[in-house]
Backbone as XML, in Angstrom:
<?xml version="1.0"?>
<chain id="A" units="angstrom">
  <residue number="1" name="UNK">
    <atom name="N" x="38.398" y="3.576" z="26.841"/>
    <atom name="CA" x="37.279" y="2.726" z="26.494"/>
    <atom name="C" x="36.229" y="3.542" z="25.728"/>
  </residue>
  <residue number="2" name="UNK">
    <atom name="N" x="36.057" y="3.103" z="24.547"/>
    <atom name="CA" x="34.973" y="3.660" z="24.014"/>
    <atom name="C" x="33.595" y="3.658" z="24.207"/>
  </residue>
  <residue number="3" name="UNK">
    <atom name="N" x="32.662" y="4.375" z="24.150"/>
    <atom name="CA" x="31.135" y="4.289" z="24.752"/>
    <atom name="C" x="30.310" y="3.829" z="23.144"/>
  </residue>
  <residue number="4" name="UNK">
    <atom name="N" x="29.626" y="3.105" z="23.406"/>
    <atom name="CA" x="28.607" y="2.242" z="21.778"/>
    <atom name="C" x="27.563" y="2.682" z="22.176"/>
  </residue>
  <residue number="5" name="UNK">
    <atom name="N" x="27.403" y="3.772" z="20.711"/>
    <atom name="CA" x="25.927" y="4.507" z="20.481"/>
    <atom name="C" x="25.053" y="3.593" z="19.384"/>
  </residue>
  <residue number="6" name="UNK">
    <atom name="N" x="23.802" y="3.390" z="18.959"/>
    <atom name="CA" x="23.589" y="2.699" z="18.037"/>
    <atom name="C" x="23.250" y="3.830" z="17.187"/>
  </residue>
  <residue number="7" name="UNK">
    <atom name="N" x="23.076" y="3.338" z="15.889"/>
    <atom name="CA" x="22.833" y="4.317" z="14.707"/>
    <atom name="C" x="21.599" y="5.053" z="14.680"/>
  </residue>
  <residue number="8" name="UNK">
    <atom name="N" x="20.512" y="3.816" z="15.043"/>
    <atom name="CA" x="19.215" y="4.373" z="15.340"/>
    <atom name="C" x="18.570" y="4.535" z="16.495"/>
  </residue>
  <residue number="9" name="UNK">
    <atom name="N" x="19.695" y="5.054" z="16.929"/>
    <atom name="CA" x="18.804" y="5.646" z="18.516"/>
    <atom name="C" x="18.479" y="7.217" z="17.761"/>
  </residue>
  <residue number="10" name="UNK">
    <atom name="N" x="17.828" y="7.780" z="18.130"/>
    <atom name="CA" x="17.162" y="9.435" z="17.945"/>
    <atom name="C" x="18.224" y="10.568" z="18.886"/>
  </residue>
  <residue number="11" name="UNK">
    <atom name="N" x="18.221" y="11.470" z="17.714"/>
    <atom name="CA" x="19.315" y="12.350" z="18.353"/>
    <atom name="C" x="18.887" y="13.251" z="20.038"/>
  </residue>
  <residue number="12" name="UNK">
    <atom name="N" x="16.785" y="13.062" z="20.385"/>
    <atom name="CA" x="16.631" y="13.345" z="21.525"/>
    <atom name="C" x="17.393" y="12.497" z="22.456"/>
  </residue>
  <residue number="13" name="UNK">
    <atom name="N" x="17.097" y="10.938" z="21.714"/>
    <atom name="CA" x="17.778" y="10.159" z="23.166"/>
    <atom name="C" x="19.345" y="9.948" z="23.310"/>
  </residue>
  <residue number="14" name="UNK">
    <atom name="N" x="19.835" y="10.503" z="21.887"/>
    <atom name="CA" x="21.574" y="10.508" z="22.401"/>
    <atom name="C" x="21.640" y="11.768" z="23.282"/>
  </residue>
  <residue number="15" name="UNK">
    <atom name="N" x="20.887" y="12.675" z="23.421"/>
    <atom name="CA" x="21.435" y="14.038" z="23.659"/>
    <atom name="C" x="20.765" y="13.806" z="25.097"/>
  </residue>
  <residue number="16" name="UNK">
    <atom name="N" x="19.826" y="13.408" z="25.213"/>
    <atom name="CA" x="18.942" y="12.880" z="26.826"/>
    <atom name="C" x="20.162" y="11.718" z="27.814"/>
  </residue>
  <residue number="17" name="UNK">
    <atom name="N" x="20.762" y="10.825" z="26.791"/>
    <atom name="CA" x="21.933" y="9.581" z="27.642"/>
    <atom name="C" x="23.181" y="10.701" z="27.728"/>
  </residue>
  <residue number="18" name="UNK">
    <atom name="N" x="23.600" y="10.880" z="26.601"/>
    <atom name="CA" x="24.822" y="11.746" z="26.361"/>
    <atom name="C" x="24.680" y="12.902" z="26.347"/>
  </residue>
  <residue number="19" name="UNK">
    <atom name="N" x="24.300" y="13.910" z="27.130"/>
    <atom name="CA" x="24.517" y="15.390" z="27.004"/>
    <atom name="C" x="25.760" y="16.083" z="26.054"/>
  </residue>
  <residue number="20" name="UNK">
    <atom name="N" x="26.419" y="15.518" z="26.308"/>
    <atom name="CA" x="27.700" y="16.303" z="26.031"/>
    <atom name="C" x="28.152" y="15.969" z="24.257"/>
  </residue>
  <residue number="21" name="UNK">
    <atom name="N" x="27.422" y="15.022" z="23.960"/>
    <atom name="CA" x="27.119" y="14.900" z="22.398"/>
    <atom name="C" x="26.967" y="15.940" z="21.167"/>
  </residue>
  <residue number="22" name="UNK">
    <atom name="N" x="26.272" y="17.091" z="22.182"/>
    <atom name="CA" x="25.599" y="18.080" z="21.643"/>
    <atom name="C" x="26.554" y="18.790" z="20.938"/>
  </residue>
  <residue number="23" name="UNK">
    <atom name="N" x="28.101" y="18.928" z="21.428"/>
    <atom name="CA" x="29.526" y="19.468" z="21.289"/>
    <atom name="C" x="29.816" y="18.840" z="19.987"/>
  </residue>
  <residue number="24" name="UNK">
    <atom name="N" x="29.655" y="17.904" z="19.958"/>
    <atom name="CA" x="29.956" y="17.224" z="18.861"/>
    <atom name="C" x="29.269" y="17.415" z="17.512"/>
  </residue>
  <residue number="25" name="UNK">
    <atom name="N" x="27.762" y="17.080" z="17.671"/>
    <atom name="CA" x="27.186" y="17.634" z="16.726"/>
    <atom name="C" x="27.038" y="18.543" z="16.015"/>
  </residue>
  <residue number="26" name="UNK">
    <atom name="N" x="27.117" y="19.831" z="16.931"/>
    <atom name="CA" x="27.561" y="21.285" z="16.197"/>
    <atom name="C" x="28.462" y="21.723" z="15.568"/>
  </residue>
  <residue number="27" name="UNK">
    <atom name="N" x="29.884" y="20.893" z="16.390"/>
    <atom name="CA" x="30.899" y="20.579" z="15.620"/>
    <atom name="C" x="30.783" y="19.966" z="14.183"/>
  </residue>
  <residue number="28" name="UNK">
    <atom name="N" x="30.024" y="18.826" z="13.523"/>
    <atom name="CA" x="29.541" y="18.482" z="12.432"/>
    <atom name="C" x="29.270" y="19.099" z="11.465"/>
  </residue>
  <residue number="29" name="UNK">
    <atom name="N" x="28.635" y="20.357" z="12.471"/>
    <atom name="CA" x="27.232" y="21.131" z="11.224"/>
    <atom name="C" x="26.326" y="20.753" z="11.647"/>
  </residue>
  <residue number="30" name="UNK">
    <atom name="N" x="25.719" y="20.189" z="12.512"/>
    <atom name="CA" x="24.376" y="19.823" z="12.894"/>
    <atom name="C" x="23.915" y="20.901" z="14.125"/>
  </residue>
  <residue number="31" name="UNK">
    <atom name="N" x="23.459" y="22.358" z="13.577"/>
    <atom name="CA" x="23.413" y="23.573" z="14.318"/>
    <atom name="C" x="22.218" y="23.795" z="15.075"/>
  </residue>
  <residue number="32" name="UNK">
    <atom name="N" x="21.088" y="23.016" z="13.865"/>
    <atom name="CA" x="19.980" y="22.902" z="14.177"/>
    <atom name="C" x="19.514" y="22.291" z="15.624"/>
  </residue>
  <residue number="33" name="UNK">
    <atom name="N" x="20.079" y="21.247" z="16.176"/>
    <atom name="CA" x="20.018" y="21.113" z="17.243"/>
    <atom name="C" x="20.284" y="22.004" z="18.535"/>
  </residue>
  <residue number="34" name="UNK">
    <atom name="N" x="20.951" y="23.155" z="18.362"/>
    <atom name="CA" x="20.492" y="24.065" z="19.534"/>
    <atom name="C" x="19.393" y="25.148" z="19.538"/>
  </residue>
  <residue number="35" name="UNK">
    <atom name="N" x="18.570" y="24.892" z="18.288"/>
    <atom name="CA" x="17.546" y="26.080" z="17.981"/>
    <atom name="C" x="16.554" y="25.363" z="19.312"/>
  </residue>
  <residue number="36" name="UNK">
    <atom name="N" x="15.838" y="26.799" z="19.940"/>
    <atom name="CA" x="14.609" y="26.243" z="20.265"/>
    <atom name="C" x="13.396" y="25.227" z="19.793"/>
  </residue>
  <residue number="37" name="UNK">
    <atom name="N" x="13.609" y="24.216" z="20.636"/>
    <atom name="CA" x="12.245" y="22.963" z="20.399"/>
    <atom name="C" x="12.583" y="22.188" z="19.337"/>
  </residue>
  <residue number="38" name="UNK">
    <atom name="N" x="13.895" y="22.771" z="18.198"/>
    <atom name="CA" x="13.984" y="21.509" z="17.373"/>
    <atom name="C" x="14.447" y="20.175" z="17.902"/>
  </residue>
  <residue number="39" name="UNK">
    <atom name="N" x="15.203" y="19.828" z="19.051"/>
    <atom name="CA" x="15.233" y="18.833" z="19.934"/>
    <atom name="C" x="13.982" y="18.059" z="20.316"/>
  </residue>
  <residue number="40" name="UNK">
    <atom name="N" x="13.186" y="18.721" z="20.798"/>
    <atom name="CA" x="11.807" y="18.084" z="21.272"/>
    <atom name="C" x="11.082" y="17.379" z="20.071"/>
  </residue>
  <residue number="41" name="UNK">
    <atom name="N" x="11.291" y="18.722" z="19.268"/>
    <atom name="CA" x="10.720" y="17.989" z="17.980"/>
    <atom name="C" x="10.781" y="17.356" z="16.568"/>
  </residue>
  <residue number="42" name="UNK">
    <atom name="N" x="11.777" y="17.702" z="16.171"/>
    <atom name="CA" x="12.819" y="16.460" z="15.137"/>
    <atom name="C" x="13.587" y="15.953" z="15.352"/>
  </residue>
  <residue number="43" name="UNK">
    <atom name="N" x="14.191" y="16.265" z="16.912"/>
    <atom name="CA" x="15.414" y="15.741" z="17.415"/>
    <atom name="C" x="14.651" y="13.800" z="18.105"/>
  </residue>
  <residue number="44" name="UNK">
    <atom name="N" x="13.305" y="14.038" z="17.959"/>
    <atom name="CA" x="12.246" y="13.023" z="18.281"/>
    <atom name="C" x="12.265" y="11.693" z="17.318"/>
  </residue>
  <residue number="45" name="UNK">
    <atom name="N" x="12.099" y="12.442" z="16.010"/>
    <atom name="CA" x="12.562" y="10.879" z="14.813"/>
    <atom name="C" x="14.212" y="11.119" z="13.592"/>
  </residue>
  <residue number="46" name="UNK">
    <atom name="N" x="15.022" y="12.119" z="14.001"/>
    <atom name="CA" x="16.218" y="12.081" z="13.494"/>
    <atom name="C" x="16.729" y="11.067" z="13.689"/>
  </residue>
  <residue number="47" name="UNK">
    <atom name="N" x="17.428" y="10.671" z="13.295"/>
    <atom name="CA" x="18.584" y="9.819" z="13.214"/>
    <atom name="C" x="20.306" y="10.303" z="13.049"/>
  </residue>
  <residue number="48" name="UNK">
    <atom name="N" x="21.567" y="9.741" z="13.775"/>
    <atom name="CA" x="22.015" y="10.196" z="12.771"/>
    <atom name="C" x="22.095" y="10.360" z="11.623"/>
  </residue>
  <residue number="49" name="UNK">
    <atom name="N" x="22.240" y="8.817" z="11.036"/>
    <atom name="CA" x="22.231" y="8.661" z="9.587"/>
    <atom name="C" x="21.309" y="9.570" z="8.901"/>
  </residue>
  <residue number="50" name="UNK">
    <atom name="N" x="20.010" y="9.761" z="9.113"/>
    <atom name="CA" x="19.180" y="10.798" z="8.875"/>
    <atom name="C" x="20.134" y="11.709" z="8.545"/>
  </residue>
  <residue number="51" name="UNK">
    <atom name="N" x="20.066" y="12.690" z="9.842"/>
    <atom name="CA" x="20.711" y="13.788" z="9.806"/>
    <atom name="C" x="21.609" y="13.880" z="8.765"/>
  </residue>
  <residue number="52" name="UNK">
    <atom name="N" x="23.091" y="12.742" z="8.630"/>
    <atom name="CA" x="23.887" y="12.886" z="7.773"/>
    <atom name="C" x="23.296" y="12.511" z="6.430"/>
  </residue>
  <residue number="53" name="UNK">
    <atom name="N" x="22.405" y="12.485" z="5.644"/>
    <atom name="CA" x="21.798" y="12.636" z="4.662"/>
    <atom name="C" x="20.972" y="14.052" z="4.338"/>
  </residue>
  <residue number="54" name="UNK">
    <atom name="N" x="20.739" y="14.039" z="5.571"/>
    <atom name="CA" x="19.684" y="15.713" z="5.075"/>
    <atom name="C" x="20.818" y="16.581" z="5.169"/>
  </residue>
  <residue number="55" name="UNK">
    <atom name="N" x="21.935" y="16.433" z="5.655"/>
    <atom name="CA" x="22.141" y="17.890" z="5.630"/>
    <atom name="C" x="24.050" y="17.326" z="5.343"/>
  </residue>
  <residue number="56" name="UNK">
    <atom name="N" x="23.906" y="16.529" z="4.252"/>
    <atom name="CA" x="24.878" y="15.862" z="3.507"/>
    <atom name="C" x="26.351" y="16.396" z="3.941"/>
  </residue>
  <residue number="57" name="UNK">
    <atom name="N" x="26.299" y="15.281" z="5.347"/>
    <atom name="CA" x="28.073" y="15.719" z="6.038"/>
    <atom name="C" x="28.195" y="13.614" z="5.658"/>
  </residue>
  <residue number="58" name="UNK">
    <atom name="N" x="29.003" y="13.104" z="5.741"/>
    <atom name="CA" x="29.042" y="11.714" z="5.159"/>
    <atom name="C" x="29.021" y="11.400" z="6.619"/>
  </residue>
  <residue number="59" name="UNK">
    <atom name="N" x="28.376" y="9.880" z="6.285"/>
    <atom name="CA" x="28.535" y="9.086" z="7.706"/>
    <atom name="C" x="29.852" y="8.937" z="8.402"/>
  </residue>
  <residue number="60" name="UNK">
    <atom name="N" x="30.817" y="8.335" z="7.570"/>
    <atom name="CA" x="32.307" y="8.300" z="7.646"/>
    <atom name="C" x="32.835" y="9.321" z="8.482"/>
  </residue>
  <residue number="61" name="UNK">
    <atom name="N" x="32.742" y="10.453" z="8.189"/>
    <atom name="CA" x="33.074" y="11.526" z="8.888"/>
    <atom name="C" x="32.668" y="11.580" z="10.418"/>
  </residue>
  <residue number="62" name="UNK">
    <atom name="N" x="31.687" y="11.331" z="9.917"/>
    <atom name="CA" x="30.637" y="11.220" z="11.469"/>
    <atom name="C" x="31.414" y="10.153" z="12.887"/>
  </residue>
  <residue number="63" name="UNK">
    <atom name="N" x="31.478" y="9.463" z="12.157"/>
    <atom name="CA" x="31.598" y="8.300" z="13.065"/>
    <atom name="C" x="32.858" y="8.522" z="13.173"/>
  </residue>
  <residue number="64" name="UNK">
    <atom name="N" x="33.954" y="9.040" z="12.332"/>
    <atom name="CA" x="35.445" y="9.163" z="12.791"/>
    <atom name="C" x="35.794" y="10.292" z="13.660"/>
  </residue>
  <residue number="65" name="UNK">
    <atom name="N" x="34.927" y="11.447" z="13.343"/>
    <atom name="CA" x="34.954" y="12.359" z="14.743"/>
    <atom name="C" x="34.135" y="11.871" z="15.745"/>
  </residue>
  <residue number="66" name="UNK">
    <atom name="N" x="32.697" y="11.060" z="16.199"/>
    <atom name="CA" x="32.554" y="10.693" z="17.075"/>
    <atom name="C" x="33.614" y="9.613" z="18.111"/>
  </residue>
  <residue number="67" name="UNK">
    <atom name="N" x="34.507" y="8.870" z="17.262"/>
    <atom name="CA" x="35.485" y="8.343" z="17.283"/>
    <atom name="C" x="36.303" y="8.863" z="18.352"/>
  </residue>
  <residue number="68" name="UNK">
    <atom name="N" x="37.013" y="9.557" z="17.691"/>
    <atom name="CA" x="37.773" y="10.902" z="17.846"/>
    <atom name="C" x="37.572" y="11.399" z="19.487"/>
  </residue>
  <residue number="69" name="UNK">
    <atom name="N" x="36.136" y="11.836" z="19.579"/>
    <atom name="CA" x="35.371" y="11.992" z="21.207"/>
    <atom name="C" x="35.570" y="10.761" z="21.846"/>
  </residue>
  <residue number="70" name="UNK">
    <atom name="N" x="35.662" y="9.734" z="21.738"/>
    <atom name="CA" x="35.363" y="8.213" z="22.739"/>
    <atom name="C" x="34.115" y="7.417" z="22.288"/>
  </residue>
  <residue number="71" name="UNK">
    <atom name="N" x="33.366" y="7.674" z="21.515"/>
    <atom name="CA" x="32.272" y="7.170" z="21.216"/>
    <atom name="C" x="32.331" y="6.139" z="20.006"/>
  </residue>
  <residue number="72" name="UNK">
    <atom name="N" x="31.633" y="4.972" z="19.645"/>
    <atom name="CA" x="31.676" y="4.308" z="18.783"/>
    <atom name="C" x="30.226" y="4.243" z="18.165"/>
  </residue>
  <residue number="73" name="UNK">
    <atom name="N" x="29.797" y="4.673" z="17.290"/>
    <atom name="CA" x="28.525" y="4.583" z="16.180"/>
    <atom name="C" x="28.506" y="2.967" z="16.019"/>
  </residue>
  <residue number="74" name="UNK">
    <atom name="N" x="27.790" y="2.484" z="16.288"/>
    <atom name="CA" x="27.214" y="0.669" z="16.242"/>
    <atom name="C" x="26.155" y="0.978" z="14.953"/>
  </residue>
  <residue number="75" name="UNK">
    <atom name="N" x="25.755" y="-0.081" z="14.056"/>
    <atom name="CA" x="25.239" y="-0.363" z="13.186"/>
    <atom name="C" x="24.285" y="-1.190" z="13.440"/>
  </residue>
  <residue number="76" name="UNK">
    <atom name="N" x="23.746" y="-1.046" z="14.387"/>
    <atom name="CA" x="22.627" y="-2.061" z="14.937"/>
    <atom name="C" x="21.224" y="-1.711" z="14.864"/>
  </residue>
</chain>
């Protein structure tokens, strides 16, 4: 069974519901999220989609390795 994340939830509150997200993300390229306080504090209005624009990994990708984990990216 897959778990439904929405697109615009903030990567604090996927990483606050889903801990284990964090695996994933780094996996991405999204490294920045284990630096000190960048969680607290851009991890506050990131997005994924965000994210996958600033730091140009494609959504597609995204969502097929979150996939991949059990998770489903919602568009809501």
């Amino acid at each position: 069974m897959l778990i439904e994340i929405k697109s615009t939830m903030t990567i604090y509150d996927l990483l606050t519901t889903y801990p284990n997200i964090k695996e994933i993300m780094v996996e991405l390229g999204f490294l920045d999220i284990v630096k000190p306080g960048m969680l607290q504090s851009v991890g506050r209005f990131m997005t994924i989609e965000k994210g996958s624009k600033m730091k140009n990994i494609g959504l597609e990708l995204i969502k097929k390795t979150f996939y991949n984990h059990g998770y489903l990216i919602i568009d809501k």
